[in-house]
C-alpha positions, -999 to 999 in steps of 0.1 A, spaced: 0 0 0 10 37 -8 1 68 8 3 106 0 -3 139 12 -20 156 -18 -22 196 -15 -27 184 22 -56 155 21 -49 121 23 -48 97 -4 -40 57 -15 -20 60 -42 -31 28 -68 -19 21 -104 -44 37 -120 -48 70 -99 -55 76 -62 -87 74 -39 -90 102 -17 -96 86 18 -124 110 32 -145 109 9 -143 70 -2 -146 64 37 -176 87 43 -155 103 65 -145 72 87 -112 84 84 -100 124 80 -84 137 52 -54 150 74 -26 132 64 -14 131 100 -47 116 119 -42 85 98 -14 71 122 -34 75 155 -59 51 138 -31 29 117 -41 -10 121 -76 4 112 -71 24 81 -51 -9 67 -78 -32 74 -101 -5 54 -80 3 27 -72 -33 17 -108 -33 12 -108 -3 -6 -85 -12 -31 -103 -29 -45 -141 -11 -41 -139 8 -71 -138 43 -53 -135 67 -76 -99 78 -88 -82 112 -91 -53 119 -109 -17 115 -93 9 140 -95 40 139 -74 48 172 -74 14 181 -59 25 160 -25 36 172 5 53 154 33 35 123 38 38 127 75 41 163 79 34 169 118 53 142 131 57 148 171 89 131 176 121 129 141 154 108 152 176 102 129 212 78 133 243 91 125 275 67 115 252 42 105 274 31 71 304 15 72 320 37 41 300 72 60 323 62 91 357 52 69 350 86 53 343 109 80 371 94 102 353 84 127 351 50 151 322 27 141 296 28 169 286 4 192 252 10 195 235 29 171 242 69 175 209 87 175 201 125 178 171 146 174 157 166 137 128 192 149 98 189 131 103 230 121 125 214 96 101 189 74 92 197 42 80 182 11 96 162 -21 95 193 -46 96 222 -19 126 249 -28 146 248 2 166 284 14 205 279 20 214 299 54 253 296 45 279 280 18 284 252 45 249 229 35 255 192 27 234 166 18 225 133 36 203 109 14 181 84 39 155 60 37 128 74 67 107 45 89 73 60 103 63 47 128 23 30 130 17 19 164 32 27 200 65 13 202 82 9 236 107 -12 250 103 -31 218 127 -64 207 142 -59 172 122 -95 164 87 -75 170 97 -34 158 85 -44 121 56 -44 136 57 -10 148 65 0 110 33 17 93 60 25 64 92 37 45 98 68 31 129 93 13 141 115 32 169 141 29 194 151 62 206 179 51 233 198 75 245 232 80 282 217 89 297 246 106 269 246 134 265 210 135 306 204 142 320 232 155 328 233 193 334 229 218 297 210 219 289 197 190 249 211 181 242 182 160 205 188 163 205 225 158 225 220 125 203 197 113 167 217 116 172 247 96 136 253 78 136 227 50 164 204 55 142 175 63 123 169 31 103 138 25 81 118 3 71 114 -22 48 84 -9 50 65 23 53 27 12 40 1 39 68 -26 46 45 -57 27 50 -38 -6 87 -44 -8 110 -77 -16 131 -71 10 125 -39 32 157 -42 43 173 -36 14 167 -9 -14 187 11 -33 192 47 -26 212 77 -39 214 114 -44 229 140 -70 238 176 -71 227 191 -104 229 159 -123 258 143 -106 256 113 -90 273 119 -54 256 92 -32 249 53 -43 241 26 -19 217 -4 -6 205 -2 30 213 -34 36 245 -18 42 233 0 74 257 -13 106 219 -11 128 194 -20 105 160 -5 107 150 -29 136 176 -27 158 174 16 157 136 9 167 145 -12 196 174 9 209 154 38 207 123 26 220 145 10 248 152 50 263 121 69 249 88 61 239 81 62 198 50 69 190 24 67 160 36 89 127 72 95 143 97 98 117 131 78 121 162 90 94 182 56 94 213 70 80 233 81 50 259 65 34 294 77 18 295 106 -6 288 136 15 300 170 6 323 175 38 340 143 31 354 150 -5 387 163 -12 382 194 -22 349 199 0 319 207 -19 285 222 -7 254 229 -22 248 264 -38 217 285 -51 206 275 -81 215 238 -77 189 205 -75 196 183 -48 179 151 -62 173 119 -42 158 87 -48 146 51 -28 137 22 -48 101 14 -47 96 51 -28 100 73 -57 121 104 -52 125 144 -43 135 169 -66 143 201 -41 155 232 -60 178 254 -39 180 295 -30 201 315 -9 181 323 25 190 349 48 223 344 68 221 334 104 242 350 131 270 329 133 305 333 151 317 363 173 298 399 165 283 378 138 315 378 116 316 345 101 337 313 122 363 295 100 343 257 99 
């Protein structure tokens, strides 16, 4: 099963068009893309039904969708979560998976322009997990479970904050206003071969800087759910970024960043993918007197 946010209602997505869930429900269900996950083992058990009712399709754009999960109350996201991302960033492989915190402030959708605040913005491709039902102190044998669905998501990182000292602000470097775009469809976990394995990659402007399979991830998607859930209470439509692999922009030699006027284009098999176009935004206040800090 596939599900969008479409010019903000809710929608299956189906071969031949999509059904728009309010009004094929009689309003069993909302048409706020968000409601849906308080209600999650019940809207599947309708829409498998509803497949196949003959509700009446609309036609299917992806660059009318939004974030398919676009008030989430709770984003992690795991950092040094590829063996190559860790060889390539110099950094020890973790023993247990590294998670911090992306505000919700940040989401956005797959075709939304997103505003550069500096020349230090990289990009993080990552396949997103949203969560369905209440997971808590969950075993990685049950989180699947927990899974309403996958998702493309992008991490993208304002370096300077994110990694200069002496604390680290990995959070705060991570949330500028559109650096967490997703979409274009949230696909439940049935719908794939292997949902622990799927191809994923990004490009800047045509060239290919990111190529990898998750089944590459040191955690994979279960064990982050039951870490996590071990500490702090995940609950339904919470977003999870599960990591990125080698090819970011602070890692090459020389660094590159992305600049107005570029595409940052990112793709997850069987997801679909986002096309951002990028702008200059206004400059934050960053080192001493505001003067910029060398990164």
């Amino acid at each position: 099963m596939r599900t969008a946010n479409v010019n903000g209602r809710l929608v299956l997505v189906l071969d031949d068009g999509a059904v728009d869930v309010e009004r094929a429900s009689d309003g069993q269900f909302s048409s706020d893309p968000q409601a849906v996950f308080e209600r999650w083992p019940e809207f599947r058990a309708w829409a498998a039904t509803a497949v196949a009712a003959g509700h009446e399709r609309v036609a299917f754009d992806e660059r009318d969708t939004g974030a398919p999960v676009p008030r989430p109350r709770q984003v992690f996201a795991v950092a040094l979560n590829y063996a190559d991302h860790v060889e390539e960033s110099a950094a020890t492989a973790p023993a247990r998976p590294a998670v911090f915190t992306k505000y919700p402030t940040s989401l956005a959708g797959p075709y939304d322009t997103i505003a550069l605040p500096s020349a230090l913005v990289d990009w993080e491709v990552e396949l997103v997990a949203v969560i369905g039902t209440r997971a808590h102190r969950v075993t990685a044998a049950d989180a699947w479970s927990h899974i309403a669905g996958l998702t493309a998501g992008q991490d993208l990182s304002e370096r300077r904050i994110q990694l200069e000292g002496p604390a680290p602000q990995f959070s705060l470097g991570k949330s500028f206003p559109g650096f967490s775009p997703t979409g274009p469809v949230l696909v439940t976990p049935d719908a794939f071969a292997d949902p622990d394995d799927l191809a994923l990659g990004c490009a800047v402007d045509g060239e290919t800087v990111q190529e990898s399979r998750s089944s590459r991830m040191i955690f994979p998607i279960a064990e982050q759910i039951a870490w996590i859930s071990g500490i702090c209470p995940l609950l339904p439509g919470d977003l999870v970024f599960t990591g990125t692999p080698a090819g970011v922009g602070g890692a090459r030699d020389p660094r590159r960043f992305l600049a107005p006027g570029e595409e940052l284009h990112s793709w997850i098999e069987g997801v679909g993918e986002l096309r951002n176009p990028l702008i200059a935004g206004p400059a934050y206040p960053h080192g001493p007197h505001g003067r910029p800090a060398h990164p």
